[in-house]
C-alpha positions in Angstrom: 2.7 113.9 42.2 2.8 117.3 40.4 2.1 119.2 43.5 5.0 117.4 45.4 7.5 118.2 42.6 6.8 121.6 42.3 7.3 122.5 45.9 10.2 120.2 46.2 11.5 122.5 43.6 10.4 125.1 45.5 12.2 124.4 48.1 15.8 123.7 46.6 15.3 127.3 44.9 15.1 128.7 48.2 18.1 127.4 49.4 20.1 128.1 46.8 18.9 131.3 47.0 19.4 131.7 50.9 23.5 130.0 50.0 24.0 133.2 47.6 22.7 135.8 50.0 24.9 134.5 53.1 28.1 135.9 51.5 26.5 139.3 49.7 24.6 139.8 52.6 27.2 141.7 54.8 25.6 142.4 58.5 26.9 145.2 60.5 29.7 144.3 63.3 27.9 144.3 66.7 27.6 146.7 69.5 30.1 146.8 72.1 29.9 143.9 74.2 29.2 144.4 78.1 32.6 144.3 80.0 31.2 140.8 81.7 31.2 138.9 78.6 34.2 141.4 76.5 36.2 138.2 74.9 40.0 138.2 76.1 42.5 140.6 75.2 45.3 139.9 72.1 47.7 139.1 74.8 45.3 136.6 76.0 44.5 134.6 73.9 47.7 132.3 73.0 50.9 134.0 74.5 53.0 131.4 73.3 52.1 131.9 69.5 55.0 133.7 68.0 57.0 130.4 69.6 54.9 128.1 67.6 56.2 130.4 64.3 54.5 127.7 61.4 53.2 125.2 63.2 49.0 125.9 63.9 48.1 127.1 67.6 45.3 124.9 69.0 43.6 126.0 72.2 42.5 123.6 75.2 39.7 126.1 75.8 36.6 126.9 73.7 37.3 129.9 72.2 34.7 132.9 72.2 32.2 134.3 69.3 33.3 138.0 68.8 31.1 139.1 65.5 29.0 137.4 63.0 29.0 138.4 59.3 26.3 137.1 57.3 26.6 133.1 58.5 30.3 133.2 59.4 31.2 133.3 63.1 34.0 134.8 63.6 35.9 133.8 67.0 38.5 135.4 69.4 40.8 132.4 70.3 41.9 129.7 68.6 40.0 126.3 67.2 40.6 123.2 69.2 40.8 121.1 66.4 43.5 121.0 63.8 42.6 122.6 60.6 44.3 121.7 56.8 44.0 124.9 54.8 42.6 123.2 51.1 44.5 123.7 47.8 41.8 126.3 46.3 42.3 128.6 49.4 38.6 128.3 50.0 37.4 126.7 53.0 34.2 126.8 55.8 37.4 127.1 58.4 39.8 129.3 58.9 42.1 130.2 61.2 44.2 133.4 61.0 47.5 133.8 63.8 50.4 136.2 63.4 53.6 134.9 62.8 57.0 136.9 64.6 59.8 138.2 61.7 62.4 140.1 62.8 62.5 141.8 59.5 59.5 142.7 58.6 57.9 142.4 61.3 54.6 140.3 62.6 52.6 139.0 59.7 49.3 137.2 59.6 49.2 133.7 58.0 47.1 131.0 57.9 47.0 128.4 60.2 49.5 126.0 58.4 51.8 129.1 58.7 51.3 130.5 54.9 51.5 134.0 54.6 48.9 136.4 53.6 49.2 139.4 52.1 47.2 143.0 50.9 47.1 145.0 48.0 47.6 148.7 47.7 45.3 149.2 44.7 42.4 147.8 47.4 40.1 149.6 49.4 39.4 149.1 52.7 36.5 152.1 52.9 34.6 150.7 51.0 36.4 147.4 51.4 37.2 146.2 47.8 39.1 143.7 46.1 40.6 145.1 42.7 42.9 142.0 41.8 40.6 139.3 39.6 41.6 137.5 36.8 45.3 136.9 36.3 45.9 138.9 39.4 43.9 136.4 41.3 45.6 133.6 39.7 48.9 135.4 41.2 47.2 136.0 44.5 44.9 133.6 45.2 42.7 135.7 47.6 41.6 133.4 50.9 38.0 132.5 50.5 35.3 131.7 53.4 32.4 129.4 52.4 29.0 130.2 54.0 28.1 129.1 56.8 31.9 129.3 57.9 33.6 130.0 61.1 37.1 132.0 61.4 39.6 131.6 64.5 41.3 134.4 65.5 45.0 134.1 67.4 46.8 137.5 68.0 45.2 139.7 66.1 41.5 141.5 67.2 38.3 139.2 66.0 36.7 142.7 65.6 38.3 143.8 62.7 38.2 140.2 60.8 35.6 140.3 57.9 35.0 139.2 54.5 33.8 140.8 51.5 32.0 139.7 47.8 34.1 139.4 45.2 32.6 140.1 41.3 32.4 136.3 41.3 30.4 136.3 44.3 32.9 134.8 46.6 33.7 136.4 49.9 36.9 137.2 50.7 38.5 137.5 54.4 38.8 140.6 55.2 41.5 142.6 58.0 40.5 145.9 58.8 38.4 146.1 55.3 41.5 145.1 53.5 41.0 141.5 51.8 44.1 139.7 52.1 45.6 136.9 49.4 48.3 134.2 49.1 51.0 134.6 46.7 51.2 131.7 44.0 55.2 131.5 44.1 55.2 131.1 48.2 55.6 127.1 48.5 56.1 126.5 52.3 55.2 128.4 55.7 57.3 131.2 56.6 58.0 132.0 52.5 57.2 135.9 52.2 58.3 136.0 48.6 55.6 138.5 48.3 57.0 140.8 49.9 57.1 144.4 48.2 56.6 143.0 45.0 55.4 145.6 42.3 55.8 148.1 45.5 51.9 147.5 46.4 51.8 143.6 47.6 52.8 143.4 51.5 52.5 140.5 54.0 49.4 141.9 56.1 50.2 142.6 59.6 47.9 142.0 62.5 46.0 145.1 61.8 45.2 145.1 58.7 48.6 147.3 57.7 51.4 146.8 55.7 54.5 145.1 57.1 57.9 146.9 56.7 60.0 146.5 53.4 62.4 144.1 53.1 65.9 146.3 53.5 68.2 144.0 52.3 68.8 140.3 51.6 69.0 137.3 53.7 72.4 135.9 54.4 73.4 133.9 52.1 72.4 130.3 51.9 69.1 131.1 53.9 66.4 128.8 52.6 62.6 129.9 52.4 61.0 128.8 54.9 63.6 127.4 57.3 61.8 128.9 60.1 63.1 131.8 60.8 60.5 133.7 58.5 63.4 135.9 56.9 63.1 135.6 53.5 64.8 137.5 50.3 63.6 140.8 49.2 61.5 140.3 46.1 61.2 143.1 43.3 58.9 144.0 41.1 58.1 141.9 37.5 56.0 138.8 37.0 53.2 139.0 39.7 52.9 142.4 40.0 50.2 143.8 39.1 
């Protein structure tokens, strides 16, 4: 009875231990894949998207495995089943697709249409989140659970990451930047983020910073409504 305790033991200690390596353990991005089985271009993959603005593109088609990281799969195409994006912005699922803004410019958000953002305080060589503690409770960062999968839509799989937080959570990744919500956002197409402090920017489909807001919405625009023009937010509370 001993014997069969101890290993059962054993055993539950290895796979906690395997569940804490799968997100520290970062393996390198794959070789060039053979032109027969290259995955489809950007343009490819959902032309349609920027029509869809907030509402999440689903494809008919199975999309294809670009990179692995660790035990996340990372696809190029979008998921065929509709995914809800959970309240603690960590999930085994995600699916990142660029939204069209005539202001700013195309921005990645989630695939509920929330917008994601990176910080100029980060690093992207060596990719490395520097917002924890009240920052993070400002900007949540988006979080993928091991083993995960992460859907791409108009932005190229091969750049899509994630990297360890202190906390030991891994954090999606665009071009090495890690990318975050921003607490005061409450709908899809809110970019209240936008500029704040001068170092938070929506992301944009490669990992860079979207343009500055010039000037403010017309008056009466709502967040949100759909156009994904929102007012220019300044500095202050959240800014780190």
């Amino acid at each position: 009875m001993m014997l069969r305790s101890v290993a059962r033991h054993a055993v539950i200690a290895a796979v906690g231990l395997a569940a804490l390596a799968a997100c520290g353990t970062a393996a390198a991005p794959p070789a060039a894949l053979p032109a027969a089985a290259a995955p489809p271009s950007v343009e490819q993959q959902a032309p349609d998207q920027t029509q869809q603005q907030f509402g999440q593109v689903i494809a008919t088609e199975a999309p294809t495995i670009t990179r692995t990281q660790g035990k996340v799969k990372i696809y190029t195409g979008a998921s065929t089943a509709a995914i809800t994006p959970p309240t603690d912005h960590a999930s085994n699922t995600i699916q990142l697709q660029v939204i069209a803004n005539t202001q700013i410019g195309p921005y990645v958000s989630d695939s509920s249409g929330m917008t994601l953002y990176r910080f100029d305080k980060d690093t992207a060589k060596p990719s490395k989140s520097n917002c924890t503690g009240d920052c993070a409770t400002t900007w949540p960062p988006l979080l993928v659970k091991s083993p995960g999968d992460i859907y791409t839509v108009g932005l190229d799989a091969k750049t899509v990451g994630y990297v360890e937080r202190p906390d030991g959570t891994c954090q999606v990744t665009i071009a090495g930047w890690p990318i975050y919500y921003f607490s005061k956002d409450q709908q899809p197409g809110d970019i209240k983020g936008q500029g704040v402090g001068g170092t938070w920017f929506a992301v944009n489909p490669k990992g860079g910073k979207t343009a500055a807001t010039q000037q403010p919405a017309a008056a009466g625009t709502q967040p949100g409504s759909g156009s994904g023009q929102q007012q220019s937010s300044s500095g202050g509370s959240g800014g780190y």
